[in-house]
N, C-alpha and C positions, 0 to 999 in steps of 0.2 A: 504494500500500500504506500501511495510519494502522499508527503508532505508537505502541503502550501505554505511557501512563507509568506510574510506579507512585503519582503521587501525585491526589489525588482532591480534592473541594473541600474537603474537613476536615483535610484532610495526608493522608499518606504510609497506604497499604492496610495492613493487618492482614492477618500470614500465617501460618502453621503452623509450629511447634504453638504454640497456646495456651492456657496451664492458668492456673487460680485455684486456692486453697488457702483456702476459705470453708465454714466448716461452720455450716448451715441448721438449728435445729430447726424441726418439723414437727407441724403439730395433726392429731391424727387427728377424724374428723368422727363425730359419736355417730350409731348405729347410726339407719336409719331405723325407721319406727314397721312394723306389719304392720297396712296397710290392713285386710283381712276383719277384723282382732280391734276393729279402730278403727271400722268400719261395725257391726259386732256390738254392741259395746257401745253405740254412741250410736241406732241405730235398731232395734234387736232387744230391745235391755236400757233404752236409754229412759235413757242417761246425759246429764248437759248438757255441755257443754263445760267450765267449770272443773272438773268431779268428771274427766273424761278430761286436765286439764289435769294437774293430780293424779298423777291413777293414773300415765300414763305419763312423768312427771315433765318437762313441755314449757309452753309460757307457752302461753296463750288462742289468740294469734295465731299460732301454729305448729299448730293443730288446726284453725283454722280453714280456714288452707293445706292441710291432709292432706285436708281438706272439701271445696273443691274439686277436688281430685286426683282423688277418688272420684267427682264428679261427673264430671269428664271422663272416666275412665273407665266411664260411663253405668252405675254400681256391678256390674260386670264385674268381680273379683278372683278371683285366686287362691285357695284357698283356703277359698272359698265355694261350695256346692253350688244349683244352679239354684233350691230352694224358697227359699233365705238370699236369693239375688239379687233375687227375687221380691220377698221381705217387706220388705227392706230397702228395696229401689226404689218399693213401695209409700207404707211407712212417711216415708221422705223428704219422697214427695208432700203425705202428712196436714199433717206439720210447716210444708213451706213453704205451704201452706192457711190453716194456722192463724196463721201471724203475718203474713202478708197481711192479714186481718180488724182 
């Protein structure tokens, strides 16, 4: 039959109860964007990025992110009706067309 010690390689175990007395503040995380309004505006409305950087009040590089997003979801959103999806997915296409060239 083995016998438990109580001490471990760091010393002696931690047991119940255990309280702290530490109070955290907390950032709350700013609201995300709404993809469809953000596919609408940039491939429907023909915004660029800084002007959506703008409106939505987000740097370059956090739109560019919400960019991808929307391609991964193969511009499938909520909130968008199947002829949006269409034009959008469309439109995308022209775009990345044209700055290939």
């Amino acid at each position: 039959m083995r016998q438990i010690t109580l001490y471990g390689a760091h010393g002696p175990r931690l047991e119940e109860p255990l309280a702290m007395d530490k109070t955290y503040s907390i950032q709350w995380r700013d609201s995300r964007l709404n993809l469809a309004e953000l596919a609408k505006l940039r491939w429907i409305e023909g915004l660029d990025t800084n002007s959506l950087a703008k409106h939505f009040k987000k740097t370059p590089y956090a739109i560019e992110n919400y960019y991808r997003n929307i391609r991964r979801l193969n511009y499938k959103l909520d909130g968008l009706t199947e002829v949006e999806s269409e034009k959008i997915l469309l439109a995308s296409k022209n775009l990345s067309r044209r700055s290939r060239l």
